[in-house]
Structure formats: structure tokens, C-alpha cells
N, C-alpha and C positions, 0 to 999 in steps of 0.2 A: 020471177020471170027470167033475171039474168043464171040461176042459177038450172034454169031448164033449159035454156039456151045453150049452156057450157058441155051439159050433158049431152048435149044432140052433137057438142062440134067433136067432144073425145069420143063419141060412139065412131063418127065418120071417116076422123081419121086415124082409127084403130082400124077399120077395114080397108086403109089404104087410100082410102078417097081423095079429093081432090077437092076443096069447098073454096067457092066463089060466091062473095059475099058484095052485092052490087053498090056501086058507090065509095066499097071500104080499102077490099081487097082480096087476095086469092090465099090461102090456108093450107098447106099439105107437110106431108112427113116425109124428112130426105134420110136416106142411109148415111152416117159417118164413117167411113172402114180404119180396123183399127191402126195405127201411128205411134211413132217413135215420138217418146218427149223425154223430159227432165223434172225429177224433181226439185220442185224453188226452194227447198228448204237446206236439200243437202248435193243439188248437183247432179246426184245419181242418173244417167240414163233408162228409162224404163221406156215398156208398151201401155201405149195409152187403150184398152178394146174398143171392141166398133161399138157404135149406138146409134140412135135416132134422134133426131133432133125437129122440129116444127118450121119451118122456114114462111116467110109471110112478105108476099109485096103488095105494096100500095096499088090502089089502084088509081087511074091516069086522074080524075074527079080528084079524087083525095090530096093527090101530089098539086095537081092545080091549087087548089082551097088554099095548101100553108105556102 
């Protein structure tokens, strides 16, 4: 079950969607644009590229509960 579940939330938010999951929280995919960083290992300034990342808030229920 959980693992037909996971499949429905990467389909939705591969098409951009927006999933709001009642009680838990809201689900969506933000742009990173790409940034300046450092390598920890040696200092070195580099470009970090853009990506995509998952972002995810509580929702009001959920924050209450803890």
C-alpha cells in the first residue's frame, strides 16, 4: 500500500502539482537556481547548479498534535 502510495505522490509531483494531504500537510517541488559555494574539503570557490528540491509544511492539525 505505502509503496503505491509513493508512486502516486512522484507521478504528481513530477507534473508540477501541488499535493495537499489533509491533516498531514502540503507537498510540492521548488526550483533552486544555481549558487556560488565552496568546497569543505579544499576551500576552492565553485558553482553549485540549479535543482529541485521537495519542500513540505505541516499542516495547522499536525503542528497542533506535537
Amino acid at each position: 500500500m505505502l509503496t503505491g502510495l509513493v508512486g502516486i505522490l512522484v507521478r504528481h509531483l513530477k507534473s508540477g502539482d501541488r499535493l495537499r494531504i489533509a491533516g498531514l500537510g502540503i507537498l510540492e517541488v521548488k526550483d533552486r537556481p544555481e549558487r556560488a559555494g565552496r568546497n569543505p574539503a579544499t576551500g576552492e570557490a565553485m558553482t553549485i547548479k540549479a535543482s529541485k528540491k521537495i519542500a513540505f509544511r505541516p499542516a495547522k492539525e499536525l503542528k497542533e498534535a506535537i
